[in-house]
Backbone atoms as SQL, in Angstrom:
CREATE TABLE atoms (id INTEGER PRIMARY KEY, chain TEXT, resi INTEGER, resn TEXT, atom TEXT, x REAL, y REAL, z REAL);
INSERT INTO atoms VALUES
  (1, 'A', 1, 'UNK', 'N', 15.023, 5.857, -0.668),
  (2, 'A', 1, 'UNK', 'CA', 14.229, 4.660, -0.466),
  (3, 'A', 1, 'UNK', 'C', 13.218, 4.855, 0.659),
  (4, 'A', 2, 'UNK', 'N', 13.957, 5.409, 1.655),
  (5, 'A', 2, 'UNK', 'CA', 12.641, 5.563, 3.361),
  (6, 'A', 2, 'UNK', 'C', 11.383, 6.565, 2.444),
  (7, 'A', 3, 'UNK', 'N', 11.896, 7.707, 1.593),
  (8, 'A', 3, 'UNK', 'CA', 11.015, 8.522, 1.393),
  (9, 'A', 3, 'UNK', 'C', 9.631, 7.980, 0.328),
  (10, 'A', 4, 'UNK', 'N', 10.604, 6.936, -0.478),
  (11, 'A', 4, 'UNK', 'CA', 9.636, 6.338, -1.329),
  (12, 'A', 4, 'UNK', 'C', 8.729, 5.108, -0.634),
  (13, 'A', 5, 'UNK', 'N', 9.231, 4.656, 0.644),
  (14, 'A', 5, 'UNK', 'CA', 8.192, 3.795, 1.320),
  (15, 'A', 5, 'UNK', 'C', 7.055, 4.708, 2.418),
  (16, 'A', 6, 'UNK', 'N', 6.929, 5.845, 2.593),
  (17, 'A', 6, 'UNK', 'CA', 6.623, 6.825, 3.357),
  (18, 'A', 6, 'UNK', 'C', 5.317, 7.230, 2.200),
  (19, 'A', 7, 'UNK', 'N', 6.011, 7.890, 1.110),
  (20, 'A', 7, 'UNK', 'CA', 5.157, 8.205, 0.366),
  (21, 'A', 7, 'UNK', 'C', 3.633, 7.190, -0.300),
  (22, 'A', 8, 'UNK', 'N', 4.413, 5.318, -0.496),
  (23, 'A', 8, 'UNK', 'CA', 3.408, 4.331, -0.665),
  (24, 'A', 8, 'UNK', 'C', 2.727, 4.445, 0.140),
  (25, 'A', 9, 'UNK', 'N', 2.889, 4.272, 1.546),
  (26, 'A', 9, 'UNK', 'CA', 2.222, 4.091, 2.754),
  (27, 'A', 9, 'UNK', 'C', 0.965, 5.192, 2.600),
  (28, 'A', 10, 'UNK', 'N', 1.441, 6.168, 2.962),
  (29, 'A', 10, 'UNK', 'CA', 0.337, 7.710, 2.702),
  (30, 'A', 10, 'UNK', 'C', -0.612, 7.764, 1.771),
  (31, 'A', 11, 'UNK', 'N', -0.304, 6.946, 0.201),
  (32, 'A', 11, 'UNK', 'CA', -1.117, 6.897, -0.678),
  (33, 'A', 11, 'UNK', 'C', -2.164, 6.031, -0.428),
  (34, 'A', 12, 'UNK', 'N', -1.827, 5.098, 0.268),
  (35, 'A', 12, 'UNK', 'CA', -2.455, 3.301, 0.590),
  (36, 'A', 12, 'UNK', 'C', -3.603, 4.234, 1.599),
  (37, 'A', 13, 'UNK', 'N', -3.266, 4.923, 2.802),
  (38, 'A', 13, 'UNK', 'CA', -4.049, 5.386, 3.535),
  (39, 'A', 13, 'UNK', 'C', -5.281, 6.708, 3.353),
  (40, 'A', 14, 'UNK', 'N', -4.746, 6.917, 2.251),
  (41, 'A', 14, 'UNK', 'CA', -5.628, 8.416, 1.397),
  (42, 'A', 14, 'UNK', 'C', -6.660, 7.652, 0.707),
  (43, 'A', 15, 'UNK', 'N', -6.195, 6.680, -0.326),
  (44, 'A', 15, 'UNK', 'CA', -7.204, 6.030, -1.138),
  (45, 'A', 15, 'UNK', 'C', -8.209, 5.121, -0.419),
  (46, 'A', 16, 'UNK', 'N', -7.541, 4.584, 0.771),
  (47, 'A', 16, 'UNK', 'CA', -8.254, 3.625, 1.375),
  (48, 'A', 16, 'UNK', 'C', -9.107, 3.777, 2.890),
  (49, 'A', 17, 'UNK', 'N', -8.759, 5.287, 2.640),
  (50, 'A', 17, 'UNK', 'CA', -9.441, 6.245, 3.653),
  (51, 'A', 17, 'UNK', 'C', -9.756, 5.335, 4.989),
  (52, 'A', 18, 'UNK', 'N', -8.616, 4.823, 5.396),
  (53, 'A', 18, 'UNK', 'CA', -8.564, 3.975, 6.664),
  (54, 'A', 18, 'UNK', 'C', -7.540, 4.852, 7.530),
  (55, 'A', 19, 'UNK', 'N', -7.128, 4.297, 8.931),
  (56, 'A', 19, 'UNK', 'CA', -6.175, 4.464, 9.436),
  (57, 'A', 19, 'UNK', 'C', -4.877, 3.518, 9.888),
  (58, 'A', 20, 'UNK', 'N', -5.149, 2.081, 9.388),
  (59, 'A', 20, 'UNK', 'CA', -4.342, 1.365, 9.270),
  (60, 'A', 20, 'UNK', 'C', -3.911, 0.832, 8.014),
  (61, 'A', 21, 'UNK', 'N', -3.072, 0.691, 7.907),
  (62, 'A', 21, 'UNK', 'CA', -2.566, -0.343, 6.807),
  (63, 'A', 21, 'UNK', 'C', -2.652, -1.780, 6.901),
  (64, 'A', 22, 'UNK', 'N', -3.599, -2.630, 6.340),
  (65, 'A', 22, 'UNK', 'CA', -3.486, -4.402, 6.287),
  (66, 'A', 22, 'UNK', 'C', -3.094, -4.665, 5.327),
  (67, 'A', 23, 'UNK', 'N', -2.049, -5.712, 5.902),
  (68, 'A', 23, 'UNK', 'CA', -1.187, -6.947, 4.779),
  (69, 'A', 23, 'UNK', 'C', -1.434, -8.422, 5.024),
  (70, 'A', 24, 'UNK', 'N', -1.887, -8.222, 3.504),
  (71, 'A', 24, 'UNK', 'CA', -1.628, -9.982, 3.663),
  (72, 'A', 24, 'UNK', 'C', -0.890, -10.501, 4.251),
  (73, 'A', 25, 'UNK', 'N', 0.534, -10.549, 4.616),
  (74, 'A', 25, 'UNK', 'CA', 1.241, -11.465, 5.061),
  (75, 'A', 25, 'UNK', 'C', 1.875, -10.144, 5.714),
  (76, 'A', 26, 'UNK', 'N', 1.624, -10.264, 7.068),
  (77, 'A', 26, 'UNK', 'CA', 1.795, -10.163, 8.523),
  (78, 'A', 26, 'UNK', 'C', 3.836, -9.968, 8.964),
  (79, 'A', 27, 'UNK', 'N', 4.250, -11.048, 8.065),
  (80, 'A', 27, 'UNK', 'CA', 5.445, -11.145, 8.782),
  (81, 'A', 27, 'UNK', 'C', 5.979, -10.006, 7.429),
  (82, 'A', 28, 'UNK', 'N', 5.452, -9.288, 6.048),
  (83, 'A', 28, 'UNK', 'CA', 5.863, -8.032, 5.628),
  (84, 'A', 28, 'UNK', 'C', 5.775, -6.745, 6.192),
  (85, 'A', 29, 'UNK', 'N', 4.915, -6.553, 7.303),
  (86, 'A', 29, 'UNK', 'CA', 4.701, -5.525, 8.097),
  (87, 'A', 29, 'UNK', 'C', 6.033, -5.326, 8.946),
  (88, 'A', 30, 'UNK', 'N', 6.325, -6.791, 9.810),
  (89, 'A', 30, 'UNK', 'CA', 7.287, -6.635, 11.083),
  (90, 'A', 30, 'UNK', 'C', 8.823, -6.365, 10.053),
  (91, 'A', 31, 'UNK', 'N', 8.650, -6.979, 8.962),
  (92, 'A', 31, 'UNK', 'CA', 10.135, -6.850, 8.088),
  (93, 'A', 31, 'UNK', 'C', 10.351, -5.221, 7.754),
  (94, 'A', 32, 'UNK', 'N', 9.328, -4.524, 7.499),
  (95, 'A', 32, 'UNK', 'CA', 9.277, -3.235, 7.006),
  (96, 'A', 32, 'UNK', 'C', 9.824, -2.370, 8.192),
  (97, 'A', 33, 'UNK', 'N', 9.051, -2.793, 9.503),
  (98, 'A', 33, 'UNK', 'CA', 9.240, -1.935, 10.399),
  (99, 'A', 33, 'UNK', 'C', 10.292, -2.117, 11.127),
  (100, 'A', 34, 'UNK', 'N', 10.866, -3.492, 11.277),
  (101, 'A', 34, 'UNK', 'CA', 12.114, -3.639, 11.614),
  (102, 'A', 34, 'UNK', 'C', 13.401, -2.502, 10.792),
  (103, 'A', 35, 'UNK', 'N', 13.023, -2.266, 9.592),
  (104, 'A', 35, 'UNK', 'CA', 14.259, -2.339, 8.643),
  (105, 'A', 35, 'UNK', 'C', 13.966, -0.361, 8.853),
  (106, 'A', 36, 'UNK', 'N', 12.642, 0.195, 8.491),
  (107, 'A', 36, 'UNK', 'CA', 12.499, 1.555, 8.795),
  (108, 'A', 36, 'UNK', 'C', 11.724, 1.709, 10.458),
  (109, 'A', 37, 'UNK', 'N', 12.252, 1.892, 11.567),
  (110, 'A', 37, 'UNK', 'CA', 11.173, 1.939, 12.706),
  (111, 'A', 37, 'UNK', 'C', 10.958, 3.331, 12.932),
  (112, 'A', 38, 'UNK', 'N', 11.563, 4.319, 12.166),
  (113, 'A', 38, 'UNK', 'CA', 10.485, 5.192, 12.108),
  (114, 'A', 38, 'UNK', 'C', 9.190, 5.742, 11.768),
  (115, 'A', 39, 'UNK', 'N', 8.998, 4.830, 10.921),
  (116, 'A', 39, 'UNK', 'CA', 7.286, 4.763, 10.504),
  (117, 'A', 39, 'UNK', 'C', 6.210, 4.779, 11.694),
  (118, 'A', 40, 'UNK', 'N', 6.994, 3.882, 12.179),
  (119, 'A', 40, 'UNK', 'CA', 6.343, 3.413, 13.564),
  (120, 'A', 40, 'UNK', 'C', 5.744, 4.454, 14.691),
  (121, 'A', 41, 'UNK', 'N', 4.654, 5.552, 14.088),
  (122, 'A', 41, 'UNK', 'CA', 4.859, 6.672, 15.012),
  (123, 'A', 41, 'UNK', 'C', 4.571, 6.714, 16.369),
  (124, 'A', 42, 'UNK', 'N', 3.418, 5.717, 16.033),
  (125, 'A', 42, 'UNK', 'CA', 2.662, 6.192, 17.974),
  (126, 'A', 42, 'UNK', 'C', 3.783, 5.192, 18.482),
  (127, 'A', 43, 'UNK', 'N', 4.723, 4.150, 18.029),
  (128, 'A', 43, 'UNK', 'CA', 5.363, 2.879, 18.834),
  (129, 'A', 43, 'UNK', 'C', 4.339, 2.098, 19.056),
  (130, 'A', 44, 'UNK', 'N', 3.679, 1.481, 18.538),
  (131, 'A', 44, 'UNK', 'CA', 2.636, 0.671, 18.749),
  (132, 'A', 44, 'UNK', 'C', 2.874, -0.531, 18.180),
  (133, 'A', 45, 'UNK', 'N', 4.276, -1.049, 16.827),
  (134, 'A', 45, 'UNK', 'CA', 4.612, -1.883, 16.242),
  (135, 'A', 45, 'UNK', 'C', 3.361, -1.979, 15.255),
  (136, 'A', 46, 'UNK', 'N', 3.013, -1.470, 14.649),
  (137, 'A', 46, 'UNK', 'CA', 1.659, -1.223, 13.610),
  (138, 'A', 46, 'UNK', 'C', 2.155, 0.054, 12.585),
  (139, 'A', 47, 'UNK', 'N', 1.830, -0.012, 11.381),
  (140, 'A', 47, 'UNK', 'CA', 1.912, 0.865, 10.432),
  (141, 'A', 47, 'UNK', 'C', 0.388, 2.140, 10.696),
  (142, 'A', 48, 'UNK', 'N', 0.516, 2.998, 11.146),
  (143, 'A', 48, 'UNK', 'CA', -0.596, 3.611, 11.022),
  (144, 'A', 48, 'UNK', 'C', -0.819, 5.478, 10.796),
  (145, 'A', 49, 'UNK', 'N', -1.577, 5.745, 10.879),
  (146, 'A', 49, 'UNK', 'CA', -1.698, 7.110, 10.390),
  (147, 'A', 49, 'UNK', 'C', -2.017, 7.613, 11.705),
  (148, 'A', 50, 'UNK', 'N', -1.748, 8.420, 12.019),
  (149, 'A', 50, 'UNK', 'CA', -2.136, 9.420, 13.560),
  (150, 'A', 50, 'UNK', 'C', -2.302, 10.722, 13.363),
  (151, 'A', 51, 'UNK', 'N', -3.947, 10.943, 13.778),
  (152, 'A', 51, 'UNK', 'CA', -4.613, 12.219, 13.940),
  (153, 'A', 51, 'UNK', 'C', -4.497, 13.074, 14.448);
């Protein structure tokens, strides 16, 4: 499951050639990262990609 939310994430950020991820609804971000906080790389409480 972590690997298959890892892998969405990466795709979301390739196609959308950003470095953050935005969600509509705000309180799906803190639920995600609560539940995996390793995503969380820099610790910033933000989903993001780091260069």
């Amino acid at each position: 499951m972590r690997i298959e939310i890892l892998i969405i994430l990466f795709t979301f950020n390739i196609l959308g050639h950003k470095d953050e991820i935005k969600f509509e609804n705000p309180n799906f971000e803190r639920i995600v990262l609560s539940k995996y906080p390793e995503i969380d790389l820099n610790s910033n409480e933000r989903i993001e990609v780091t260069r």
